[in-house]
N, C-alpha and C positions, 0 to 999 in steps of 0.2 A: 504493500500500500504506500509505503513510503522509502524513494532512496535517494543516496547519497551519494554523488559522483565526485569524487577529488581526481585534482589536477594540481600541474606546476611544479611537481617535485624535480630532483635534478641531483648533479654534482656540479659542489663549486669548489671555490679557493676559500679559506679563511681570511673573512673578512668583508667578502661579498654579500650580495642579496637574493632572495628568493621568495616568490609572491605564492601562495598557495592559496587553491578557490574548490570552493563546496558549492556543489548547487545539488539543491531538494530537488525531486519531482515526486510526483504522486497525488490521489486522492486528497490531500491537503487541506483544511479547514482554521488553522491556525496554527502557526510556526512558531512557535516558543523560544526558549533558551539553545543560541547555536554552542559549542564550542569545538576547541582539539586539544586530543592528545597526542603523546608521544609513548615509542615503546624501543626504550633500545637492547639490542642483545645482552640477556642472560639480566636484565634489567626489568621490574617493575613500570607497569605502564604509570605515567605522570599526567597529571593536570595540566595543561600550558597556557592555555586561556579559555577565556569565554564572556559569550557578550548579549543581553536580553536584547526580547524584541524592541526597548525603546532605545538601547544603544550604549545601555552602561556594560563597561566591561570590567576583569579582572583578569589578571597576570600574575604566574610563575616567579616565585623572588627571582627564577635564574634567570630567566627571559627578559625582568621586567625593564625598560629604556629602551630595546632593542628590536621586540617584535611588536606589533600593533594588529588587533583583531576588527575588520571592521564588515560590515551587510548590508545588502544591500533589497531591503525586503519586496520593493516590485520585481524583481528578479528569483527571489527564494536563495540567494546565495553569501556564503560569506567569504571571507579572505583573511588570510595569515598573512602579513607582511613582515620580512623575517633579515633585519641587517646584522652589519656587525658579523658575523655566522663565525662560530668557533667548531673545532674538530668533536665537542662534548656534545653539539647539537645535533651532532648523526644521530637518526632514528626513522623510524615508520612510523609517519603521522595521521591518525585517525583523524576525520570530521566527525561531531556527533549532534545530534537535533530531536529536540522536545516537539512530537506534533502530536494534534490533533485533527482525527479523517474525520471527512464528513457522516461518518455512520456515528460517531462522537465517541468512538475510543482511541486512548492515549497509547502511543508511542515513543518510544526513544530508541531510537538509530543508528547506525554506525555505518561510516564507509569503509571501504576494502581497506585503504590505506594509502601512502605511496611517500616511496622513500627520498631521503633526504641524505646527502651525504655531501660531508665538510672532507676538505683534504686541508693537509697544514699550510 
């Protein structure tokens, strides 16, 4: 009923930038809380941010100055703006999304993933 497409991942250089984008489709009736995680090997998956439907957000102490989460709700999608990028930031980053379909049950979502990789 409801998914999550990510894009934008890559490999960079340390130090560089990478925009990362979630777009919802589906059934959809109201788009709640977007955010992302990360999950890196042999590692615990992490909170990185996240941001409600009116645009307040919250960030990662380790991230925080660095990435910006921001949506774009006529579109259904969000985006990770990701500078600075350190080697510690390699991971596979989930998008995930609070909806509700129009039959009026609640979901929370996940994308496939899609990685992210810093060189030094």
């Amino acid at each position: 009923q409801v998914q999550l497409a990510e894009s934008g991942g890559g490999l960079v250089q340390a130090g560089g930038s990478l925009r990362l984008s979630c777009a919802a489709s589906g059934s959809i009736a109201i788009l709640n809380d977007m955010g992302w995680y990360r999950q890196a090997p042999g590692l615990a998956r992490e909170l990185v941010a996240t941001i409600t439907s009116g645009g307040v957000t919250k960030y990662a102490s380790s991230v925080k100055g660095r990435f910006i989460i921001s949506r774009d709700n006529a579109k259904r999608t969000a985006h990770l703006q990701m500078n600075s990028l350190k080697p510690e930031d390699t991971a596979v980053y989930f998008c995930t999304a609070d909806a509700v379909i129009y039959s009026g049950s609640w979901y929370e979502s996940w994308g496939q993933g899609t990685q992210v990789t810093v060189s030094p």
